[in-house]
PDB file of the backbone (N, CA, C, O) and the ligand in Angstrom, with CONECT records:
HET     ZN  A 101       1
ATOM      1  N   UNK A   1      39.304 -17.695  -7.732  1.00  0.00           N
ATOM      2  CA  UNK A   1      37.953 -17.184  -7.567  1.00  0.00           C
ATOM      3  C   UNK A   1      37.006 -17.942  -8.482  1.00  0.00           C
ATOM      4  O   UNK A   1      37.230 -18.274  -9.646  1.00  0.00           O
ATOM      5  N   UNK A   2      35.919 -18.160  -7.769  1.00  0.00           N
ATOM      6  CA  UNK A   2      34.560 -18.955  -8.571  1.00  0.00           C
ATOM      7  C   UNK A   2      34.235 -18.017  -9.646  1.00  0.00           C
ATOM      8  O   UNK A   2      33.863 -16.868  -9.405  1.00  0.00           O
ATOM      9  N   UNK A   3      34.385 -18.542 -10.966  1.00  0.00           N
ATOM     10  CA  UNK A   3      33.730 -18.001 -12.124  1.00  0.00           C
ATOM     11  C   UNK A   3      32.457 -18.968 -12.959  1.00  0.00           C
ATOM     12  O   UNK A   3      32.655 -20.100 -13.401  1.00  0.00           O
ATOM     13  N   UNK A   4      31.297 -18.304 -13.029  1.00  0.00           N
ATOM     14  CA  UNK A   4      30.449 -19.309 -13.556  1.00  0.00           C
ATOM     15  C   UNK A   4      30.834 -19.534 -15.285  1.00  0.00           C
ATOM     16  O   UNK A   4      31.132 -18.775 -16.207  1.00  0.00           O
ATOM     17  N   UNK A   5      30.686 -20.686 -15.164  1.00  0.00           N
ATOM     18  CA  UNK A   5      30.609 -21.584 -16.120  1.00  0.00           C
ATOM     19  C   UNK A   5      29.818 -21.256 -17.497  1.00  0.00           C
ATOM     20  O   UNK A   5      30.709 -21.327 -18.344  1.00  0.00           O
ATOM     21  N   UNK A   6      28.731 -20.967 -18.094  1.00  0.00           N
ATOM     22  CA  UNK A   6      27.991 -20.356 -18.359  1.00  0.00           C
ATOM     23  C   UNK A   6      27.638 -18.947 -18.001  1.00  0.00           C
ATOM     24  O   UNK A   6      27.644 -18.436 -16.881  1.00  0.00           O
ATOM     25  N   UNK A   7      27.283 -18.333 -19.325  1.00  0.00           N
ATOM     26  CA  UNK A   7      26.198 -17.002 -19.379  1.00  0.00           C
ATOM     27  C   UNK A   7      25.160 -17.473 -18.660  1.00  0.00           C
ATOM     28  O   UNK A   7      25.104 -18.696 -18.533  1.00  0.00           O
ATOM     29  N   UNK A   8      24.082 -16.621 -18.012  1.00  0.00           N
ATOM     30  CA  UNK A   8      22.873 -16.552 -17.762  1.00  0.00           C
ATOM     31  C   UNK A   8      22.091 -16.130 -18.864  1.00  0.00           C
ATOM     32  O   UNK A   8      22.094 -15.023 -19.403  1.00  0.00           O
ATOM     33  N   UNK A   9      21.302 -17.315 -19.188  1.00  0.00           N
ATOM     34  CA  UNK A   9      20.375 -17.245 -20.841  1.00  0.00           C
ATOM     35  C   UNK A   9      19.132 -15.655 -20.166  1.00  0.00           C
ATOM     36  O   UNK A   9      18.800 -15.033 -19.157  1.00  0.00           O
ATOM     37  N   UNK A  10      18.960 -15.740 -21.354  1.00  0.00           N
ATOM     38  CA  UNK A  10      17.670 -14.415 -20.587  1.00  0.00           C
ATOM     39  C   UNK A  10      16.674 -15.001 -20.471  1.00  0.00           C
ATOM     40  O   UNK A  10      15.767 -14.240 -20.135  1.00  0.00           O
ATOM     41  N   UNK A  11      16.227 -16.477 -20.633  1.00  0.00           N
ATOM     42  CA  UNK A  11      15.360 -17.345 -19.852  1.00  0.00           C
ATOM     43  C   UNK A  11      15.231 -16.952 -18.523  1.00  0.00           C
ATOM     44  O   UNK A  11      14.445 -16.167 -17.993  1.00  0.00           O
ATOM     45  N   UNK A  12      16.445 -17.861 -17.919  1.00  0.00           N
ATOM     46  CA  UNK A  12      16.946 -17.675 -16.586  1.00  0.00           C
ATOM     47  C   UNK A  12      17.247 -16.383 -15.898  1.00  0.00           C
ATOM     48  O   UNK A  12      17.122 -16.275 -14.678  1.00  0.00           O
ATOM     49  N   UNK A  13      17.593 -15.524 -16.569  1.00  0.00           N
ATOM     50  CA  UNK A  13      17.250 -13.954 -15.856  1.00  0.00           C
ATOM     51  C   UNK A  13      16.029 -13.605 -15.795  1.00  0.00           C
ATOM     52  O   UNK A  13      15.630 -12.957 -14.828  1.00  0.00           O
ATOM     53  N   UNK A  14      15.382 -13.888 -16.593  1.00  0.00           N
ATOM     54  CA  UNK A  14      13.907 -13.535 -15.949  1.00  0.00           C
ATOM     55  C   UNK A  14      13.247 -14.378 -15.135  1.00  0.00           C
ATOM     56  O   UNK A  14      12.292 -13.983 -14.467  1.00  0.00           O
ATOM     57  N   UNK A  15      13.724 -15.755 -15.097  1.00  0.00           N
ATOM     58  CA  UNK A  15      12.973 -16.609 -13.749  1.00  0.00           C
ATOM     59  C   UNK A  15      13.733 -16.204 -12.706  1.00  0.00           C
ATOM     60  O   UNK A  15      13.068 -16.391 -11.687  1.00  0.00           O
ATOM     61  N   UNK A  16      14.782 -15.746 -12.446  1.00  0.00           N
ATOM     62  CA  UNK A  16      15.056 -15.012 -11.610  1.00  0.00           C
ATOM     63  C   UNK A  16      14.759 -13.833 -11.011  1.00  0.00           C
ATOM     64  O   UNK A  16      14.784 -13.499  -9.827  1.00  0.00           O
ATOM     65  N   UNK A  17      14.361 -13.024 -12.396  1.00  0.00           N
ATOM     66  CA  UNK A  17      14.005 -11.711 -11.894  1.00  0.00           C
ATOM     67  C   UNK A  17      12.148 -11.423 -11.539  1.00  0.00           C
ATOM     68  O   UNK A  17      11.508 -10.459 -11.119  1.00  0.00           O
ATOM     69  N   UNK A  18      11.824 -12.719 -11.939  1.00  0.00           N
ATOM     70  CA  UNK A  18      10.099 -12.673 -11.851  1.00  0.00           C
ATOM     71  C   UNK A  18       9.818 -12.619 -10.334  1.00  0.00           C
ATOM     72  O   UNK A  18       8.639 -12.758 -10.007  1.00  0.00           O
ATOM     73  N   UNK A  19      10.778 -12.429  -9.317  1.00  0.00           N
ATOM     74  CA  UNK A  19      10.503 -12.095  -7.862  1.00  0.00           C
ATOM     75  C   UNK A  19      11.081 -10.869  -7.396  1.00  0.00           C
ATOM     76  O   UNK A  19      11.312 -10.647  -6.207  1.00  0.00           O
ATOM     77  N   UNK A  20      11.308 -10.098  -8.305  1.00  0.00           N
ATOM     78  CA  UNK A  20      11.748  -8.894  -7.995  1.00  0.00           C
ATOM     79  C   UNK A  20      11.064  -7.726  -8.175  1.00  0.00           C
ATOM     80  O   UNK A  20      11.576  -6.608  -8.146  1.00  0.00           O
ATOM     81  N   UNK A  21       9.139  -8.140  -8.483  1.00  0.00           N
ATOM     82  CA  UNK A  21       8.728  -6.957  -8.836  1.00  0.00           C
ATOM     83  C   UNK A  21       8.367  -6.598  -7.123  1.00  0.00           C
ATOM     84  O   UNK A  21       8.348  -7.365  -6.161  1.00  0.00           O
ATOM     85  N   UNK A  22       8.159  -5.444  -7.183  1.00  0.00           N
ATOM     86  CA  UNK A  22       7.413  -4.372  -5.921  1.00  0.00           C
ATOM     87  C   UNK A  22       5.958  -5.103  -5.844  1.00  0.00           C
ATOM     88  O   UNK A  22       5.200  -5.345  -6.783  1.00  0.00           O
ATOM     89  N   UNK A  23       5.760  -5.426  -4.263  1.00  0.00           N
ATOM     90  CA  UNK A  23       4.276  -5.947  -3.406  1.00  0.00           C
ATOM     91  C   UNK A  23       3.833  -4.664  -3.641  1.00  0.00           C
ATOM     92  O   UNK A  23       4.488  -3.666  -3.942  1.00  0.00           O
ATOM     93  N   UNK A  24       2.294  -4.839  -3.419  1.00  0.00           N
ATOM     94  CA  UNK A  24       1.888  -3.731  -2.699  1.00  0.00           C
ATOM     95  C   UNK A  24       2.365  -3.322  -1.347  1.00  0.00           C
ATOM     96  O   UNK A  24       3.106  -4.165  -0.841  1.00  0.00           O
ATOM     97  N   UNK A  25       2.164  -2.350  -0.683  1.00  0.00           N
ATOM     98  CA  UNK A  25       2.435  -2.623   0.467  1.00  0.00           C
ATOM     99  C   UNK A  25       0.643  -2.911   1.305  1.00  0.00           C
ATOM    100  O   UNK A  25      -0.432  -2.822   0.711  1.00  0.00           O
ATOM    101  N   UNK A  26       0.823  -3.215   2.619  1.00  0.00           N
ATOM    102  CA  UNK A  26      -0.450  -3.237   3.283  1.00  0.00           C
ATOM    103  C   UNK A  26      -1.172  -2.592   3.591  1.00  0.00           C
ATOM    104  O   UNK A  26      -0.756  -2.024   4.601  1.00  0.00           O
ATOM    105  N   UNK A  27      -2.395  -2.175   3.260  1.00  0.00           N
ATOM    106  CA  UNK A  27      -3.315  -1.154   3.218  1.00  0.00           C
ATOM    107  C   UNK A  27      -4.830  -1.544   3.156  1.00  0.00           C
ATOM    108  O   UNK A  27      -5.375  -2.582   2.777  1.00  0.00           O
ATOM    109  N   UNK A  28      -5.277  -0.502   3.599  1.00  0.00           N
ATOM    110  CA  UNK A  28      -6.826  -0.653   3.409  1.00  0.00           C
ATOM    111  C   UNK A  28      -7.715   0.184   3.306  1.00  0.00           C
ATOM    112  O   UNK A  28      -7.580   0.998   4.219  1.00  0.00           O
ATOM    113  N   UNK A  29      -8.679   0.452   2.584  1.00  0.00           N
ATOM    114  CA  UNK A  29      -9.428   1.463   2.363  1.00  0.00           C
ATOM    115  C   UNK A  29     -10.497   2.010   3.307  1.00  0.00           C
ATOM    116  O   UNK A  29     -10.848   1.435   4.337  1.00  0.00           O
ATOM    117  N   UNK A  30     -11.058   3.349   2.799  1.00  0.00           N
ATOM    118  CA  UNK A  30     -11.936   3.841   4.050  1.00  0.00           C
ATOM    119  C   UNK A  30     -13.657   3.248   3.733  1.00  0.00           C
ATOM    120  O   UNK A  30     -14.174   3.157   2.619  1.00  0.00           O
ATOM    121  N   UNK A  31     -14.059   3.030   4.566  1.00  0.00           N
ATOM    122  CA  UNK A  31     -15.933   1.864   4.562  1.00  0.00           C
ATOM    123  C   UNK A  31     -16.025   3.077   3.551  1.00  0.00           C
ATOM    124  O   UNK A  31     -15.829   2.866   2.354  1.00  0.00           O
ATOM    125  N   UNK A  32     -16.429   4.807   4.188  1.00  0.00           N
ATOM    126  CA  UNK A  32     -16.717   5.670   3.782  1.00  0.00           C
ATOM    127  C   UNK A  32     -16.565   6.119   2.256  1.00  0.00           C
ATOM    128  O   UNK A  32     -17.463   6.382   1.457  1.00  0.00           O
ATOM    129  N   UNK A  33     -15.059   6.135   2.054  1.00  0.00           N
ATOM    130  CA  UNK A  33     -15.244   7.333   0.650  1.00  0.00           C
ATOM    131  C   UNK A  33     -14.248   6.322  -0.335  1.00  0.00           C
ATOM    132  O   UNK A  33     -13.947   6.401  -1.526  1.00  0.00           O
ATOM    133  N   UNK A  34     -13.920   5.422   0.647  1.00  0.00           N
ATOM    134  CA  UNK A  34     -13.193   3.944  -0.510  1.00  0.00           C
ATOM    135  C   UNK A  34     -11.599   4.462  -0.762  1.00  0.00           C
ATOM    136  O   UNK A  34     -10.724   3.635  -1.021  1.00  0.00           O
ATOM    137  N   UNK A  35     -11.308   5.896  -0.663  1.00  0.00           N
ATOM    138  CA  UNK A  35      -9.954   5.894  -0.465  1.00  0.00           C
ATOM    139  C   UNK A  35      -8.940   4.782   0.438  1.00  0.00           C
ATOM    140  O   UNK A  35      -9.194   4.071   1.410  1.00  0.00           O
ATOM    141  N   UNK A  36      -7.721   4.986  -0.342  1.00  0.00           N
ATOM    142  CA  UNK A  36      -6.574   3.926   0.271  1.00  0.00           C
ATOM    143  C   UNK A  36      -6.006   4.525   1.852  1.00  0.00           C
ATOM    144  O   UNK A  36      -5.081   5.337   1.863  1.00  0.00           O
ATOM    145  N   UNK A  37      -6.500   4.154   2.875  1.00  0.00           N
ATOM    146  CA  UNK A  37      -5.536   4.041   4.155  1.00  0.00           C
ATOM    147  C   UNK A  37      -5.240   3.026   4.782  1.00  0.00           C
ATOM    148  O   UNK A  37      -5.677   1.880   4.677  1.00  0.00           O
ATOM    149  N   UNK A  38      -3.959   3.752   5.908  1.00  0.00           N
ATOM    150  CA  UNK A  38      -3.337   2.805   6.607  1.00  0.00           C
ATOM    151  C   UNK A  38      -4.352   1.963   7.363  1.00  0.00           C
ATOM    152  O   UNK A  38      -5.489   2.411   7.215  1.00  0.00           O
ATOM    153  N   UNK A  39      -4.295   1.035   8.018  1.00  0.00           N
ATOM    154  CA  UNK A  39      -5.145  -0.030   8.690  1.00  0.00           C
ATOM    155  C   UNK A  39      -5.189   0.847  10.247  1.00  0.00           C
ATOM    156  O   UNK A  39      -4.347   1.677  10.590  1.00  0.00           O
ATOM    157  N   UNK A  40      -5.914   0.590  10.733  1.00  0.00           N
ATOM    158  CA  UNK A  40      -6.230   1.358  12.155  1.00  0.00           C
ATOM    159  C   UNK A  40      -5.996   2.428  12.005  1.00  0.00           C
ATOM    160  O   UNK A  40      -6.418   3.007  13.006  1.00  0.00           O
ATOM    161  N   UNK A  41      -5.251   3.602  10.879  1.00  0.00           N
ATOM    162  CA  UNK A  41      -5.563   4.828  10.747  1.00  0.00           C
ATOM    163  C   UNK A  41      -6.857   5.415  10.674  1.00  0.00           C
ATOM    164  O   UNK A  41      -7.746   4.847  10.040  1.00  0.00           O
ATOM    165  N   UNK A  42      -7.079   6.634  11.334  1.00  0.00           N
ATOM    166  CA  UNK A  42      -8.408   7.676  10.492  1.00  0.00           C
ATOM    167  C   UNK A  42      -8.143   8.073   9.101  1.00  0.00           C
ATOM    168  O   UNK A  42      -7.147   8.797   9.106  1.00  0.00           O
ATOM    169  N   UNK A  43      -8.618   7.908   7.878  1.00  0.00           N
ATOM    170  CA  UNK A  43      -9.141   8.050   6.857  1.00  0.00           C
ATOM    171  C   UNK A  43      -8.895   9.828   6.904  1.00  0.00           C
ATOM    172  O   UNK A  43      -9.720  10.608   7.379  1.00  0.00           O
ATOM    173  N   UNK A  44      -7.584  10.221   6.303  1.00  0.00           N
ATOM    174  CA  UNK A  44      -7.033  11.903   6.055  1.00  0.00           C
ATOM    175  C   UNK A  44      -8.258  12.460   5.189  1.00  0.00           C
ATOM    176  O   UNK A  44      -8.416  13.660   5.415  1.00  0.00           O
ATOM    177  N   UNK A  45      -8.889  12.104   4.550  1.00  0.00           N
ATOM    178  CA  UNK A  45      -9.667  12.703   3.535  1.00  0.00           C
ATOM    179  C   UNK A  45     -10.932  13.410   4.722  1.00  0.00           C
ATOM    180  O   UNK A  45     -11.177  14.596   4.944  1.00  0.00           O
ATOM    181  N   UNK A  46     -11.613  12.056   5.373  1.00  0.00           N
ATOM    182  CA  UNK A  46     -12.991  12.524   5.752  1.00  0.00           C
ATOM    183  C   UNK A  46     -13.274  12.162   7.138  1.00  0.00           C
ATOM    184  O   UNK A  46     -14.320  12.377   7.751  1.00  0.00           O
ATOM    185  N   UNK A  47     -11.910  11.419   7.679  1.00  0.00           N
ATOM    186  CA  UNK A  47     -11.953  11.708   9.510  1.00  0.00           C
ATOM    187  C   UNK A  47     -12.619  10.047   9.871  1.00  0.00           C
ATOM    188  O   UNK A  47     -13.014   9.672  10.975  1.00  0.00           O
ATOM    189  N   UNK A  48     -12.597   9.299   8.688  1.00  0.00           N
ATOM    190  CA  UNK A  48     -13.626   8.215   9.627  1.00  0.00           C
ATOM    191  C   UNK A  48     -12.904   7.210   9.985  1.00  0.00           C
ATOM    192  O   UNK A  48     -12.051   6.748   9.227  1.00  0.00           O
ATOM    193  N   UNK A  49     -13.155   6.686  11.286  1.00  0.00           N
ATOM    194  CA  UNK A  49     -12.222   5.591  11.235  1.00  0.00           C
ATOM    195  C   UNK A  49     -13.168   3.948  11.160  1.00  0.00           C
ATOM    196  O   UNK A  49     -14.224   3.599  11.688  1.00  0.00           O
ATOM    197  N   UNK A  50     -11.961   3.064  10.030  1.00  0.00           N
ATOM    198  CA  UNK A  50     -12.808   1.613  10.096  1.00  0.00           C
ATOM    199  C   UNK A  50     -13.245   0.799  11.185  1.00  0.00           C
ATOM    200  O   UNK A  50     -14.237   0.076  11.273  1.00  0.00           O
ATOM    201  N   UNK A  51     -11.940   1.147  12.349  1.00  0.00           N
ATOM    202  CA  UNK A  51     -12.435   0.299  13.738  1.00  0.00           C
ATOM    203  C   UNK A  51     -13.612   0.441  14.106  1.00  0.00           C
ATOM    204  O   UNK A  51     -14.353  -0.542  14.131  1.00  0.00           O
ATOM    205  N   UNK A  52     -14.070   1.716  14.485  1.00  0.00           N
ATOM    206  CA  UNK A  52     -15.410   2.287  15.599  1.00  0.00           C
ATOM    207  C   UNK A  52     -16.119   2.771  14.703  1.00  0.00           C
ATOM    208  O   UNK A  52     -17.040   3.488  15.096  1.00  0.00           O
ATOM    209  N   UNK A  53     -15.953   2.560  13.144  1.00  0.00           N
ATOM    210  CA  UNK A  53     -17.085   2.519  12.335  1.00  0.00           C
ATOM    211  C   UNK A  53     -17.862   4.117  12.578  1.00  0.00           C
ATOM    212  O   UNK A  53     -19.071   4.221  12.373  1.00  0.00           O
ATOM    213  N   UNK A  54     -17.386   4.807  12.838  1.00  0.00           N
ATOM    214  CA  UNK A  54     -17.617   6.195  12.997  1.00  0.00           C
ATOM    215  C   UNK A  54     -16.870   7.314  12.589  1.00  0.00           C
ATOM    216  O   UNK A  54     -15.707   7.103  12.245  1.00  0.00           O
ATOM    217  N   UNK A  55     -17.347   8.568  12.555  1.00  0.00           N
ATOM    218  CA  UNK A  55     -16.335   9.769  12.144  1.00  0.00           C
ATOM    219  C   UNK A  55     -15.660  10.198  13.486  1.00  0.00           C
ATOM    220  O   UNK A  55     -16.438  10.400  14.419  1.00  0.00           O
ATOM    221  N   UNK A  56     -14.558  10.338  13.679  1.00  0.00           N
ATOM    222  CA  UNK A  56     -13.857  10.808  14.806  1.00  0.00           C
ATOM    223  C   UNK A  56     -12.932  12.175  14.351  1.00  0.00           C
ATOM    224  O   UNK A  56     -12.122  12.579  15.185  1.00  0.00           O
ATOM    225  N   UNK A  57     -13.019  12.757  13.291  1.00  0.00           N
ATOM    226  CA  UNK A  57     -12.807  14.017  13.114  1.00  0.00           C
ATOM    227  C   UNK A  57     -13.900  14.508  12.295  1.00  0.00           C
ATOM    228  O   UNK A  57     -14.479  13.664  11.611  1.00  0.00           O
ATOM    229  N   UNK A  58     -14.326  15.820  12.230  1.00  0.00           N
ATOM    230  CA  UNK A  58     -15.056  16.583  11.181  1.00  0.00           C
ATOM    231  C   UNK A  58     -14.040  17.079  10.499  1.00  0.00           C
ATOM    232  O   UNK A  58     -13.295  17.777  11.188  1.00  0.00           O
ATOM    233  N   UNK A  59     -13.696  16.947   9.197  1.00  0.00           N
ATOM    234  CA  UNK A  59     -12.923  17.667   8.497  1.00  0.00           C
ATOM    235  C   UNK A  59     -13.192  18.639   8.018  1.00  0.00           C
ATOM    236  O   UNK A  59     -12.376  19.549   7.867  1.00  0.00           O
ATOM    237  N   UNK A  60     -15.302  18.732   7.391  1.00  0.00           N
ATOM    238  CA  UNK A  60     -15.159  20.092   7.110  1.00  0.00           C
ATOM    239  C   UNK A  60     -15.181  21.248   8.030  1.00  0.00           C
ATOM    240  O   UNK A  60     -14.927  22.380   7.617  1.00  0.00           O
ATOM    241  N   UNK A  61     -15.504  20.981   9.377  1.00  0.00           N
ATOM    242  CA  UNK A  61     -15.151  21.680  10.445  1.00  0.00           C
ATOM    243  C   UNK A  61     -14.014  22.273  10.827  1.00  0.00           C
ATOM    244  O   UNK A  61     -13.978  23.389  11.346  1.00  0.00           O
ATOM    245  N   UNK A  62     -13.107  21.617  10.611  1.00  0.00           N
ATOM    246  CA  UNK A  62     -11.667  21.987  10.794  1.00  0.00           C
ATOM    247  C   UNK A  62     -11.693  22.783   9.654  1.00  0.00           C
ATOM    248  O   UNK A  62     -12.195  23.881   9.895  1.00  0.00           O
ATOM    249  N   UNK A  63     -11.265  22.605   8.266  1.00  0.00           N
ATOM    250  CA  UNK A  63     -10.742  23.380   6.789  1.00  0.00           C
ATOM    251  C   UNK A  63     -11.854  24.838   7.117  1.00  0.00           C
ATOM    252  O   UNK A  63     -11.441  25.739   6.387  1.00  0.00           O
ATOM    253  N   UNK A  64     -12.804  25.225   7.758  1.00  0.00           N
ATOM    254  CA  UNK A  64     -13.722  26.472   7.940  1.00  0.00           C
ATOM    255  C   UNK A  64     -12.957  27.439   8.480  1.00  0.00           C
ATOM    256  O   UNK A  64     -13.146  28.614   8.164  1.00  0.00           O
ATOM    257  N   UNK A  65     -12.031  27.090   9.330  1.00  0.00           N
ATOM    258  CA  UNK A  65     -11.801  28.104  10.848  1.00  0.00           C
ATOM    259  C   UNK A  65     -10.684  28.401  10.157  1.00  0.00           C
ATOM    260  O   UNK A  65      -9.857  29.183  10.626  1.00  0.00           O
TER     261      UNK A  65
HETATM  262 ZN    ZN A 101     -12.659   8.385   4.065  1.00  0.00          ZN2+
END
């Protein structure tokens, strides 16, 4: 069985490990209230969506009833 030759210096573990942090993932915020949503989602907070640049739910309408 292959055994390496060398330790891994902690140089080299960290140029290794310098691609292992967490991306963001893909996202985008609302025009409206600047919260973080999904892309072509409506905006959970305030109903607006970025495509049609309009509100397509009333939220405080809904939370009343
Ligand atoms: Zn919003």
């Amino acid at each position: 069985m292959a055994v390496p030759k060398r330790r891994t210096s902690a140089s080299r573990k960290g140029m290794r490990r310098s691609h292992h942090g967490l991306k963001p993932k893909g996202h985008a915020y609302c025009d409206r209230c600047a919260d973080p949503i999904k892309p072509h989602f409506l905006c959970a907070k305030c109903g607006w969506s970025n495509v049609q640049k309009r509100e397509l739910v009333n939220m405080e309408a809904k939370t009343e009833g």
